[in-house]
C-alpha positions in Angstrom: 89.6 -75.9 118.9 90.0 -73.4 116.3 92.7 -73.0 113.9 94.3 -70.1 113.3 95.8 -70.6 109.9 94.8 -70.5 106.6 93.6 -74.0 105.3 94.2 -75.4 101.8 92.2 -78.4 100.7 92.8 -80.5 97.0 90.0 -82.9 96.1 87.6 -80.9 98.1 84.2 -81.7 96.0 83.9 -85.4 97.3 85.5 -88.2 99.4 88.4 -87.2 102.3 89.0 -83.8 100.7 85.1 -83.0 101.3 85.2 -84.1 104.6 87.8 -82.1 105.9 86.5 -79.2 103.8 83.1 -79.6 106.1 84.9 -80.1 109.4 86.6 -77.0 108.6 84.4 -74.6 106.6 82.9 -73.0 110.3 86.2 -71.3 111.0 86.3 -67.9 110.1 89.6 -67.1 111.7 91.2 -67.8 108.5 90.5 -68.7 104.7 89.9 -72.4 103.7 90.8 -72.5 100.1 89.1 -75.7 98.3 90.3 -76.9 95.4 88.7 -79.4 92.7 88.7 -80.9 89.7 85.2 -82.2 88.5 82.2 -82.4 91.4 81.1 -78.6 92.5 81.2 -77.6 95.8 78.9 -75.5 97.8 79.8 -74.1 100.0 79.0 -70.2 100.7 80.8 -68.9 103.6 82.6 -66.0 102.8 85.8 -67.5 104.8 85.7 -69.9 101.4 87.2 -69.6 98.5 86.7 -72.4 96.0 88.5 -72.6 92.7 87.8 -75.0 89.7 91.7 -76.4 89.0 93.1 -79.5 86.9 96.2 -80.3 88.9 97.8 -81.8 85.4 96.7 -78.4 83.4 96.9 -75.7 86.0 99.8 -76.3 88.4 100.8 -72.8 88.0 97.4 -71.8 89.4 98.1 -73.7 92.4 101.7 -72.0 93.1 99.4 -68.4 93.0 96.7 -70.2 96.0 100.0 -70.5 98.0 101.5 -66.6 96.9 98.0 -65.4 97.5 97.2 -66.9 100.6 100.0 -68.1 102.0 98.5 -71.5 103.5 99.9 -72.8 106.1 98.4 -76.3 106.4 97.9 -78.5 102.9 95.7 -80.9 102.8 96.6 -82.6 99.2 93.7 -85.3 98.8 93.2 -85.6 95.5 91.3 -88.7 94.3 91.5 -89.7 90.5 88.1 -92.3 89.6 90.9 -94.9 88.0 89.4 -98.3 87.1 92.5 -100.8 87.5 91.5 -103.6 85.8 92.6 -102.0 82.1 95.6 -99.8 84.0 98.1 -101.3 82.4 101.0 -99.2 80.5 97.9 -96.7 79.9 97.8 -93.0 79.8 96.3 -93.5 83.3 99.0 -94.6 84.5 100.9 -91.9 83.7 97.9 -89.9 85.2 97.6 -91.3 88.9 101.8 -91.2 89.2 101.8 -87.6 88.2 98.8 -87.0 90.8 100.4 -88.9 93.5 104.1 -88.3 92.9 104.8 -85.9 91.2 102.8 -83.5 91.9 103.1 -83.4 95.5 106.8 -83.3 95.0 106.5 -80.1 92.9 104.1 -78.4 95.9 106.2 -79.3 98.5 109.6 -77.9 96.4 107.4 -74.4 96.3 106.6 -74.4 99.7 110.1 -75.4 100.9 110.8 -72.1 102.6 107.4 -71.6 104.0 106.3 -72.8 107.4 103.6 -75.5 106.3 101.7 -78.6 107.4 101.7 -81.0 104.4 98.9 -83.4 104.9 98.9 -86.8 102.4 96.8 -89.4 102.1 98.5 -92.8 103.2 97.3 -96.5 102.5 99.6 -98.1 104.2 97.4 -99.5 107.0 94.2 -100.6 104.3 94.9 -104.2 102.8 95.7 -103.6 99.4 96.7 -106.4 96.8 101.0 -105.4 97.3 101.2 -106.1 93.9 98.3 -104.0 92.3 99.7 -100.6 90.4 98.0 -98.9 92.8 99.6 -100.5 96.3 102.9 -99.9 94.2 102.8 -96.0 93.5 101.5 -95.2 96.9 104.3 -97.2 98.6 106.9 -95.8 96.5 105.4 -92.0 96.5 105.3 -92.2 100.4 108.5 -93.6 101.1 110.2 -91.2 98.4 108.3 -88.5 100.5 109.8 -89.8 103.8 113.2 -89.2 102.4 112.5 -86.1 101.1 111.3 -85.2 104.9 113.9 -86.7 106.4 116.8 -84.7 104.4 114.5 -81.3 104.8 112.9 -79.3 107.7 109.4 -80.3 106.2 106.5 -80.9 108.2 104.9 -83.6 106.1 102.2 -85.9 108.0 100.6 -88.9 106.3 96.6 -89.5 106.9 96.8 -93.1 107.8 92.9 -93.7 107.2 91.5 -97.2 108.3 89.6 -99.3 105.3 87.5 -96.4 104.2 84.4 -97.6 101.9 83.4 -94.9 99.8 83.0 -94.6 95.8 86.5 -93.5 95.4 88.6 -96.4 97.7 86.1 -99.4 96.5 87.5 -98.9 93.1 90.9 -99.0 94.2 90.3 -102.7 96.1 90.0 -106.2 94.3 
């Protein structure tokens, strides 16, 4: 089945982001913008369009994508290498609550008016030590999200992925 709106990918370059970005790159009904942070992607279609963006530098770049092309399904996979064994009141921290709090907060505020599909990643079905700083910000960040669909006409759906083993999950298990 082909989809007939414009596609928006974060944390394209590797991991879930990546392969969504390959299931969907064949369409060329629409644009699928990728977005990333480190890896390069390549990718050459000229339905693609693949920009270079620091979510915690460039969030104003990110508001243009959505002026510019008008997205109507978000895929926001962003993965952040975070070694939790020296997490601990660290600038990290900081770093992987802005990535998955609140900065899908401030992308769903923008897109508020907009019809839009907002995919994000969920965890809640891998076992995950409840207690690691990890298992806590992705409980609270999705059930702060819940909320914020329930008390808004947002179409917000959560990936519920089974124990996926790749380079970026094994870091996050004990």
């Amino acid at each position: 089945e082909e989809i007939y709106k414009n596609i928006w990918i974060t944390g394209a370059s590797s991991g879930i982001g990546n392969g969504l970005a390959r299931i969907y790159k064949n369409n060329k009904k629409k644009k699928i913008i990728l977005t990333y942070k480190n890896n390069k992607i390549y990718f050459k279609q000229r339905n693609i369009v693949i920009k270079k963006i620091d979510i915690n530098k460039d969030l104003i770049k990110l508001y243009k994508i959505i002026d510019k092309f008008k997205p109507l399904i978000i895929y926001y996979m962003p993965t952040p290498k975070i070694d939790f064994s020296h997490f601990k009141g660290s600038k990290k921290l900081k770093n992987f609550k802005n990535i998955f709090l609140k900065y899908p907060f401030k992308i769903l505020e923008f897109v508020k008016n907009q019809d839009v599909k907002f995919f994000y990643p969920s965890t809640q079905n891998i076992s995950l030590d409840k207690k690691s700083p990890y298992s806590k910000i992705k409980l609270f960040a999705e059930n702060k999200i819940l909320k914020l669909k329930e008390n808004r006409k947002l179409n917000i759906n959560f990936y519920r992925f089974p124990a996926i083993q790749s380079k970026q999950s094994i870091s996050f298990l004990n």
